[in-house]
C-alpha positions as protocol buffer text, in pm:
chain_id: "A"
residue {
  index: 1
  type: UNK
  ca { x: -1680 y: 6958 z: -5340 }
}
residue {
  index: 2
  type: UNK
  ca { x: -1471 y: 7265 z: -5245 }
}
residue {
  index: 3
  type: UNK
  ca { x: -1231 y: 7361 z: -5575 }
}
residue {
  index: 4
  type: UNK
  ca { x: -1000 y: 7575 z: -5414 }
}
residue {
  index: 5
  type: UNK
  ca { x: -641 y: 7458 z: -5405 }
}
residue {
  index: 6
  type: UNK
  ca { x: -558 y: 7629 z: -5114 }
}
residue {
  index: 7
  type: UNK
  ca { x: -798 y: 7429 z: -4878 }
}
residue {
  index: 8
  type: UNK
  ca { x: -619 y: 7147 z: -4709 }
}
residue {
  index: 9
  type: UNK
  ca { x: -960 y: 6988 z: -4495 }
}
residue {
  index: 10
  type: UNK
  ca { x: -1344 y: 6965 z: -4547 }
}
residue {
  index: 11
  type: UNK
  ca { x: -1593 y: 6900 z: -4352 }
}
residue {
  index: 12
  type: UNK
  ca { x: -1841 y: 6621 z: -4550 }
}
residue {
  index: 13
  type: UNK
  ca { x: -2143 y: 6854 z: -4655 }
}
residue {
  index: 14
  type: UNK
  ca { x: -2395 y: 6544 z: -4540 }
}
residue {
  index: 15
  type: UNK
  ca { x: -2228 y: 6452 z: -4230 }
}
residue {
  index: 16
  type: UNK
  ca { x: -2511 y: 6398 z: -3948 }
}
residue {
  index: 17
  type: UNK
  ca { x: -2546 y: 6608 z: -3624 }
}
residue {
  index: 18
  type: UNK
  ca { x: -2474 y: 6340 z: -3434 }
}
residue {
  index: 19
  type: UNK
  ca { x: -2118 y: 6263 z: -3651 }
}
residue {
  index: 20
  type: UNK
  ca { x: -1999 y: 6627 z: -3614 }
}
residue {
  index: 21
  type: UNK
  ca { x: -2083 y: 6662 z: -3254 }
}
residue {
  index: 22
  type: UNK
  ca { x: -1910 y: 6336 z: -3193 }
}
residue {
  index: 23
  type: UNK
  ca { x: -1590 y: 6404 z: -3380 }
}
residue {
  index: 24
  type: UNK
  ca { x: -1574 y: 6762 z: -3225 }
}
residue {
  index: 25
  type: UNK
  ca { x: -1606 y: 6611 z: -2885 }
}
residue {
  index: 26
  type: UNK
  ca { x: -1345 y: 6377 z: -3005 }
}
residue {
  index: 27
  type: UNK
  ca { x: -1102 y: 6657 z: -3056 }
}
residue {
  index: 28
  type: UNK
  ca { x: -1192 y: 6856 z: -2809 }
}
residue {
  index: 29
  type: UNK
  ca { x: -1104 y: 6530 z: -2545 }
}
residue {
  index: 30
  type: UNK
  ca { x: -760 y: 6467 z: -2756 }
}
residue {
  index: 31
  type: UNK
  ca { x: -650 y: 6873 z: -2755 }
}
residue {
  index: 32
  type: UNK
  ca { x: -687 y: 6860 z: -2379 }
}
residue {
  index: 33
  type: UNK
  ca { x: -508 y: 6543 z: -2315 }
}
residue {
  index: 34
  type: UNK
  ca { x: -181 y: 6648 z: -2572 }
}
residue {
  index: 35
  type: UNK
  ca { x: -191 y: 6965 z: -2352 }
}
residue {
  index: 36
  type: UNK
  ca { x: -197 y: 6826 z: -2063 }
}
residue {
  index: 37
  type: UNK
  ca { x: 139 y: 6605 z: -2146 }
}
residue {
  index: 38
  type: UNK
  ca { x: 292 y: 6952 z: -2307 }
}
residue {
  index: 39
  type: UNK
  ca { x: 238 y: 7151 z: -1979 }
}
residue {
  index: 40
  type: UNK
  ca { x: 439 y: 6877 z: -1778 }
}
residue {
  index: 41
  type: UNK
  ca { x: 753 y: 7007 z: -2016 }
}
residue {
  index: 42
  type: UNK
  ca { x: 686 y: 7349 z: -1963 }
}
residue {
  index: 43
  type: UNK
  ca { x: 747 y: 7579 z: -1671 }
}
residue {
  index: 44
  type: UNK
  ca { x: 642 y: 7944 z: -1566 }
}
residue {
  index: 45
  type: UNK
  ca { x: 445 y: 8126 z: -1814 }
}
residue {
  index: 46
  type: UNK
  ca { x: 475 y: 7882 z: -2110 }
}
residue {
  index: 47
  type: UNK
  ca { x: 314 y: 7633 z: -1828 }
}
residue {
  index: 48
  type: UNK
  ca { x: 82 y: 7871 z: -1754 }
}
residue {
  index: 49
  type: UNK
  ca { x: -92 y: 7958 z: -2123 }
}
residue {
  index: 50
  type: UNK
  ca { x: -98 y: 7543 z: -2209 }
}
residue {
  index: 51
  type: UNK
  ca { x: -288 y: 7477 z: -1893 }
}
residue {
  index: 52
  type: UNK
  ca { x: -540 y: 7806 z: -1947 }
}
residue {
  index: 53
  type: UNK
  ca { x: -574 y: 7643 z: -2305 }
}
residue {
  index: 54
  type: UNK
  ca { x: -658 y: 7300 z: -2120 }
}
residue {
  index: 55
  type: UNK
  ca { x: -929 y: 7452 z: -1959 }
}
residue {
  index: 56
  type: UNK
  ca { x: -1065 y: 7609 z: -2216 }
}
residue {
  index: 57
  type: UNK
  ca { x: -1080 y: 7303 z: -2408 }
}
residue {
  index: 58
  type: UNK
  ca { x: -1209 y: 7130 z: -2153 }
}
residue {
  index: 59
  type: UNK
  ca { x: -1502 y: 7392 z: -2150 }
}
residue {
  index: 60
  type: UNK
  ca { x: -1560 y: 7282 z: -2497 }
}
residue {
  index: 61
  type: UNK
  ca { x: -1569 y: 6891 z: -2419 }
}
residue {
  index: 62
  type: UNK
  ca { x: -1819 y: 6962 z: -2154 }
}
residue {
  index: 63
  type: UNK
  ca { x: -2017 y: 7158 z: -2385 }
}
residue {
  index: 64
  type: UNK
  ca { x: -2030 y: 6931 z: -2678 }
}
residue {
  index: 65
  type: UNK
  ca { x: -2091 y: 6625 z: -2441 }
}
residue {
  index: 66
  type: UNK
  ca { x: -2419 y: 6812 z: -2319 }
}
residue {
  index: 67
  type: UNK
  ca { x: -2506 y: 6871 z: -2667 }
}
residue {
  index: 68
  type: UNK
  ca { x: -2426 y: 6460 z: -2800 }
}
residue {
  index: 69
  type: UNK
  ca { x: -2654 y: 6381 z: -2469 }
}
residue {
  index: 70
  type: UNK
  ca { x: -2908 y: 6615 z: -2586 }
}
residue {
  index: 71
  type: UNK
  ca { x: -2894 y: 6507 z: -2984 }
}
residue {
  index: 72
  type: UNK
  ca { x: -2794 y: 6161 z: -2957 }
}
residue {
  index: 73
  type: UNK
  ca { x: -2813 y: 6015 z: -2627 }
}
residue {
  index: 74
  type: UNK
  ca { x: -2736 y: 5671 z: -2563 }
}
residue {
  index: 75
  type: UNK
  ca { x: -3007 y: 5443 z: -2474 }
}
residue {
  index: 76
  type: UNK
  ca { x: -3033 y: 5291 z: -2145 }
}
């Protein structure tokens, strides 16, 4: 248990690999999708920096989805 009152979120100590890679694909898939709606409200360089931040998040759901497939893959 983390005792210092300035930290807001934790990360369960015993959370599995397959739990963190999940949720942080999970993120990763929602960041991308709220900026995705944000850049359609934005123009010129405002546009610009939301969508360069899309990709880059979409870098990271492509990266943690090879990783879930390589530590948890579903069977089939």
């Amino acid at each position: 248990m983390v005792n210092d009152s300035t930290t807001l979120f934790t990360v369960a100590p015993n959370a599995s690999n397959e739990t963190l890679i999940t949720n942080s694909y999970e993120t990763f898939t929602n960041v991308s999708t709220l900026l995705l709606d944000l850049s359609e409200d934005l123009n010129g360089k405002h546009r610009d920096i939301a969508l360069a931040i899309h990709q880059l998040s979409e870098l990271g759901v492509l990266l943690t989805a090879r990783l879930l497939d390589r530590e948890a893959p579903c069977p089939g």
